[in-house]
DSSP file (Angstrom, degrees, kcal/mol; ACC not computed):
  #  RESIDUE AA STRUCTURE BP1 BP2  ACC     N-H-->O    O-->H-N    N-H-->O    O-->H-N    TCO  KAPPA ALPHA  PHI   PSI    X-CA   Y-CA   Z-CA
    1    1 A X    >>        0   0    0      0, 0.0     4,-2.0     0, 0.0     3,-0.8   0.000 360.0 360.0 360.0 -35.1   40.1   30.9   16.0
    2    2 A X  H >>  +     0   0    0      1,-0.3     4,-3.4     2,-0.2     3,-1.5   0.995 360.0  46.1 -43.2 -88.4   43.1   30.2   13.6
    3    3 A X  H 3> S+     0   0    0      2,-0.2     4,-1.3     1,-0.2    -1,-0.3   0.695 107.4  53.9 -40.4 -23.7   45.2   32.2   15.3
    4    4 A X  H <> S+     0   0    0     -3,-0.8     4,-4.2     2,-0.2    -1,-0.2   0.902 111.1  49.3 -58.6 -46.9   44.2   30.8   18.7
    5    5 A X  H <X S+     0   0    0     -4,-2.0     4,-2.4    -3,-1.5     5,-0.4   0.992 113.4  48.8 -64.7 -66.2   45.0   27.2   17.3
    6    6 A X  H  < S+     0   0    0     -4,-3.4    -1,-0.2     1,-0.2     4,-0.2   0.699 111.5  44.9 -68.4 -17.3   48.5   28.6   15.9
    7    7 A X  H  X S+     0   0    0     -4,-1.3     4,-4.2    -5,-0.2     5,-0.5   0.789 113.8  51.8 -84.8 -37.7   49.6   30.3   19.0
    8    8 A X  H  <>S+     0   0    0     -4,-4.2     5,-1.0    -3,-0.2     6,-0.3   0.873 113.8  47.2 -30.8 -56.1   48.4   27.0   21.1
    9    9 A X  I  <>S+     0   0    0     -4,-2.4     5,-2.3     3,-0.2     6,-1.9   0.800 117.8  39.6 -73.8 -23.3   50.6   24.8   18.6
   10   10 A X  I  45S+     0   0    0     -5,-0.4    -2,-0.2     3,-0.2    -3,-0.2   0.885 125.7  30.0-111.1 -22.2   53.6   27.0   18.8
   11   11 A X  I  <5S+     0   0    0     -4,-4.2    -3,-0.2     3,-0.1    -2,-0.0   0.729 134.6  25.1 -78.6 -91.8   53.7   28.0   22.8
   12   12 A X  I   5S+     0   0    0     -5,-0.5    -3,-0.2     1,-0.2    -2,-0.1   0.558 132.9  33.8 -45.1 -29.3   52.2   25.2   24.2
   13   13 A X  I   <S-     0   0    0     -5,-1.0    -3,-0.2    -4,-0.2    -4,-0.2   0.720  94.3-126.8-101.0 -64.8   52.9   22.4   21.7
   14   14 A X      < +     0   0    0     -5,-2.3    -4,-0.2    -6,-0.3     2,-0.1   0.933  41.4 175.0  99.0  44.8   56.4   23.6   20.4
   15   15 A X        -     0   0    0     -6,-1.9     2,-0.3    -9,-0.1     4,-0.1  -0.154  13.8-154.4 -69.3 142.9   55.5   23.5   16.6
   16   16 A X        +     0   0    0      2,-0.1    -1,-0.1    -2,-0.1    -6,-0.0  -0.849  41.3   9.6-116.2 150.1   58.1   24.8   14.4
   17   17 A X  S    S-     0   0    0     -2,-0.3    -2,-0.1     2,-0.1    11,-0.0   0.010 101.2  -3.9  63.9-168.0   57.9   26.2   11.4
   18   18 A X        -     0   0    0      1,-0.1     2,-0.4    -3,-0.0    -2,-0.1  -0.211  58.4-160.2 -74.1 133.1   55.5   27.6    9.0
   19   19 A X        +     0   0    0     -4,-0.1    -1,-0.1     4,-0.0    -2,-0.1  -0.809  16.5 173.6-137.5 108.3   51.4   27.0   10.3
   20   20 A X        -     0   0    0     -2,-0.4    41,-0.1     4,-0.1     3,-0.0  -0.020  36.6-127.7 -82.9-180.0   49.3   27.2    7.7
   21   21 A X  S    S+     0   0    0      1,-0.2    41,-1.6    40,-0.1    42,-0.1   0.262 108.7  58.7-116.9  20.8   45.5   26.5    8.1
   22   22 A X  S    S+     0   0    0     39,-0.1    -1,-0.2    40,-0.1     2,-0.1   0.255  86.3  93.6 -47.6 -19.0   45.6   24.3    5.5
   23   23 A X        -     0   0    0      1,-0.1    38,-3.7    37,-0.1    39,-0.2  -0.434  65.9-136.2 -93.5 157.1   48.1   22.1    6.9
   24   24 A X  B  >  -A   60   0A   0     36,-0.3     4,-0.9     1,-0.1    36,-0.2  -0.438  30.1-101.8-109.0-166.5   47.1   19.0    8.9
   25   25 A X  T >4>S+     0   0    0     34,-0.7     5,-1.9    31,-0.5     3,-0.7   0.970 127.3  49.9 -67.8 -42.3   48.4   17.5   12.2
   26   26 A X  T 345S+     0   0    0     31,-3.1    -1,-0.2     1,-0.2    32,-0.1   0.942 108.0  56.4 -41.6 -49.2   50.5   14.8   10.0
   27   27 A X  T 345S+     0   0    0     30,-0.4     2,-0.7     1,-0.2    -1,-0.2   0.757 106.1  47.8 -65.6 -27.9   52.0   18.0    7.8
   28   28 A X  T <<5S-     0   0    0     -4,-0.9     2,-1.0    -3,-0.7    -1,-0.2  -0.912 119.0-118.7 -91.8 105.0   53.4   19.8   11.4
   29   29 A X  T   5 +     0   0    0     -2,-0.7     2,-0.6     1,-0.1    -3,-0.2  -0.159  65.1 152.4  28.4  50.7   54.9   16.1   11.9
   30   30 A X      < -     0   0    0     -5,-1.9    -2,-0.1    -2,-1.0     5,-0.1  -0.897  38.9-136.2-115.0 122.3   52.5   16.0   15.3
   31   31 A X     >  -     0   0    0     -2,-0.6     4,-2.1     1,-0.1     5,-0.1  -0.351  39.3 -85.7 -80.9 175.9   51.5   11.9   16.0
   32   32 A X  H  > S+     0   0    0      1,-0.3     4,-2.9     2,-0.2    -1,-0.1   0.634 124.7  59.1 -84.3 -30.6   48.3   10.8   16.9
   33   33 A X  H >> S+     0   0    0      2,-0.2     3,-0.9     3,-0.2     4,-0.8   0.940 104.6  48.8 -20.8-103.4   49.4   11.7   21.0
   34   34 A X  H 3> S+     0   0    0      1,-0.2     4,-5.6     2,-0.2    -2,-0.2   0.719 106.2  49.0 -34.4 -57.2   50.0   14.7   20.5
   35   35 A X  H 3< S+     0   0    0     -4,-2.1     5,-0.5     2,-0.2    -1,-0.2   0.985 112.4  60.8 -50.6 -54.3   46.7   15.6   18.5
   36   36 A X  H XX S+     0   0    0     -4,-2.9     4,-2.2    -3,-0.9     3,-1.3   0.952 101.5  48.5  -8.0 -78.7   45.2   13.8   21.5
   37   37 A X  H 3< S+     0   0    0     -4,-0.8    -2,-0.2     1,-0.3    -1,-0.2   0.852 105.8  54.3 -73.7 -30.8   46.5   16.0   23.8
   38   38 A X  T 3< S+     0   0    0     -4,-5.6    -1,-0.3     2,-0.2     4,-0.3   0.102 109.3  46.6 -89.5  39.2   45.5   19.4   22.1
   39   39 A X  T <> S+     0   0    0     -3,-1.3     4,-1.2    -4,-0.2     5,-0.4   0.266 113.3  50.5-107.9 -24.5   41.6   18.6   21.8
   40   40 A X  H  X S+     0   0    0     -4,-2.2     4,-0.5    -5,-0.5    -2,-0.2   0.690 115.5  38.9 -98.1  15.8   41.7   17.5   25.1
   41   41 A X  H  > S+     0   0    0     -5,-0.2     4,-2.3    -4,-0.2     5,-0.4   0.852 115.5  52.0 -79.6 -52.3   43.5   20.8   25.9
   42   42 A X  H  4 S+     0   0    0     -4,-0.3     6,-0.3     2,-0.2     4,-0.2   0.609 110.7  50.5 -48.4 -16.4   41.0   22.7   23.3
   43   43 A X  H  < S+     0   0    0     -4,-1.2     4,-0.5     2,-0.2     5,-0.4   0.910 117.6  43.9 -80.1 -50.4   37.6   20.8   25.5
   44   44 A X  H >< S+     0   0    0     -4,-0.5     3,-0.7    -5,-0.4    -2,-0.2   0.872 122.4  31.8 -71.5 -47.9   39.2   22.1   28.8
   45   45 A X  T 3< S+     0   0    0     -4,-2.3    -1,-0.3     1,-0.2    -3,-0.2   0.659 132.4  33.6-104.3 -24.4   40.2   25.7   27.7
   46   46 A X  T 3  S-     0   0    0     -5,-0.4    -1,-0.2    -3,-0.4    28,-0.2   0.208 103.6-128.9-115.3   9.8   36.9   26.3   25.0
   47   47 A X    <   +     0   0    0     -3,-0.7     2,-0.3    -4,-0.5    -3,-0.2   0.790  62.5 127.8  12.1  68.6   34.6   24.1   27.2
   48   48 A X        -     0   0    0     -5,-0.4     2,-0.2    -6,-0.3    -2,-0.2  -0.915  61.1-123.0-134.3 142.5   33.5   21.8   24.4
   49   49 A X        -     0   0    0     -2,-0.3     2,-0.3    22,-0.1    -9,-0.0  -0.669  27.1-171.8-109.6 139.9   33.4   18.3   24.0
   50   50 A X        -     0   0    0     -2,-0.2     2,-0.1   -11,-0.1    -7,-0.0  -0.975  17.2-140.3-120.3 134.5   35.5   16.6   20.5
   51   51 A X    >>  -     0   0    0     -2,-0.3     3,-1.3     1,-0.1     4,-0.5  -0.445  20.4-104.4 -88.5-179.6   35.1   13.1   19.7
   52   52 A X  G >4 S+     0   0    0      1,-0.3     3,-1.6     2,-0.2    -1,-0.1   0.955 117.7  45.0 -28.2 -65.0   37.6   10.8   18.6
   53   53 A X  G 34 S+     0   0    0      1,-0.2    -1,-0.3     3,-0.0     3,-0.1   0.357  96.6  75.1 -97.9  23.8   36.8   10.6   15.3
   54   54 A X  G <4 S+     0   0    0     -3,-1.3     2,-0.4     1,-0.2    -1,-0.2   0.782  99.5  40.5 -28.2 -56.3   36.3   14.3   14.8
   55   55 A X  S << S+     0   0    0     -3,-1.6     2,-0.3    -4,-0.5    -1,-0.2  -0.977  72.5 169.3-141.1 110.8   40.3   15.3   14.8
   56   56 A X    >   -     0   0    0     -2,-0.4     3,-2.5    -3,-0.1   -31,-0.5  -0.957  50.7 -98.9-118.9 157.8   42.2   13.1   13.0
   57   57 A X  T 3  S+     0   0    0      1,-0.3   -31,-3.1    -2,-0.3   -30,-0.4   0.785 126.3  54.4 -46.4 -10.1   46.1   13.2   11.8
   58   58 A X  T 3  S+     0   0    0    -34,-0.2    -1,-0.3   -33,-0.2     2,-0.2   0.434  84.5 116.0-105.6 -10.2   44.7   14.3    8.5
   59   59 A X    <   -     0   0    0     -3,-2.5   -34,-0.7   -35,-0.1     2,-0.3  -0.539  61.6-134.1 -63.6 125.8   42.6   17.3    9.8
   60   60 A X  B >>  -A   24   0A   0    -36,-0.2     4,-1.4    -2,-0.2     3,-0.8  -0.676  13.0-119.7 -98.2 153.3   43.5   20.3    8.7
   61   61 A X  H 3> S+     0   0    0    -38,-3.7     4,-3.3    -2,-0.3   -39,-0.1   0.904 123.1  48.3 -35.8 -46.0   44.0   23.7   11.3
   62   62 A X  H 34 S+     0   0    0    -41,-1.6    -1,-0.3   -39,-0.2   -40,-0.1   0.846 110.3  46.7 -88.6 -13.6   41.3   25.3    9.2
   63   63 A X  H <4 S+     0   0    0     -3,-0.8     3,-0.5     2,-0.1     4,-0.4   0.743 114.6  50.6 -40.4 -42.7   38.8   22.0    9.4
   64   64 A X  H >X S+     0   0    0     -4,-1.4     3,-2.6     2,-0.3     4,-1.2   0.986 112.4  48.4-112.5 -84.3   39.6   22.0   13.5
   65   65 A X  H 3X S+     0   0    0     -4,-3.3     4,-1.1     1,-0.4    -1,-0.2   0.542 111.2  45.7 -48.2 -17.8   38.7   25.8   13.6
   66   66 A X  H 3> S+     0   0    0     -2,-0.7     4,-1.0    -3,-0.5    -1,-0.4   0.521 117.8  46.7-124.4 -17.7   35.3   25.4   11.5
   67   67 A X  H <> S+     0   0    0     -3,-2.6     4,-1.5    -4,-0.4     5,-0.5   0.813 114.7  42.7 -79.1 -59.3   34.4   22.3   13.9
   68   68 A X  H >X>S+     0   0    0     -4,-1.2     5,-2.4     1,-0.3     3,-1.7   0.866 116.9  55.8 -51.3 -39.3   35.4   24.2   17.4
   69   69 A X  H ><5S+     0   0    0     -4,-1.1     3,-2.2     1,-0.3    -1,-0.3   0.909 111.5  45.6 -52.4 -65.7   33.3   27.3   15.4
   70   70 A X  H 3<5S+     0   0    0     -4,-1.0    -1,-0.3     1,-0.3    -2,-0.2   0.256 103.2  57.2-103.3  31.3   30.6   24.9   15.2
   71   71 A X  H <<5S-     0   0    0     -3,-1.7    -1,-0.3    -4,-1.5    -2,-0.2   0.543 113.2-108.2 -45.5 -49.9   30.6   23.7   18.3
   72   72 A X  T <<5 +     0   0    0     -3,-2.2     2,-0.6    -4,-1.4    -3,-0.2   0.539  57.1 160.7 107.1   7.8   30.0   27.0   19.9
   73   73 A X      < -     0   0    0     -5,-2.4     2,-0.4    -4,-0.1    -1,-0.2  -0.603  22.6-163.2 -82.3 135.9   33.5   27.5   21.4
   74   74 A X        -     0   0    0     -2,-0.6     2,-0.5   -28,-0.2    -1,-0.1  -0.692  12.5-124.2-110.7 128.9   33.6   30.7   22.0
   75   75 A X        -     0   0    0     -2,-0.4     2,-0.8     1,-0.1   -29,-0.1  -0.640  27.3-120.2 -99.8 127.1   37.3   32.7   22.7
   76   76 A X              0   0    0     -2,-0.5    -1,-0.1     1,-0.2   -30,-0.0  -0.553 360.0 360.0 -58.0 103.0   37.7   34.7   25.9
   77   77 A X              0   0    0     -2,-0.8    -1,-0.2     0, 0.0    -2,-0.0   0.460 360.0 360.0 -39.6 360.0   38.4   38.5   25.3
């Protein structure tokens, strides 16, 4: 899932630099938008619902992986 999330951030979002899964949305410098816009990419593409106060700037890649995990989103082969 990590890797899903880091290729997401760096095609589609246009993340630079180093993405750890430790790092949070504040730490890639992505504002509160942006994080917006990838959960509600991550509902449509994983078909899974996130609320608001799930994913916040302070969430880290590997937090956001271990929620969509327990969710059920499931990654297409």
């Amino acid at each position: 899932m990590y890797d899903y999330l880091r290729n997401l951030l760096q095609e589609t979002f246009w993340v630079n630099g180093e993405i750890a899964p430790g790092k949070s949305f504040e730490d890639l410098d992505l504002d509160s938008l942006t994080t917006a816009e990838i959960c509600a990419n991550l509902e449509d593409s994983l078909k899974v619902t996130i609320d608001d106060e799930e994913v916040t700037q302070q969430t880290t890649l590997d937090e956001l992986a271990d929620l969509l995990h327990r969710k059920g989103a499931v990654l297409s082969a």
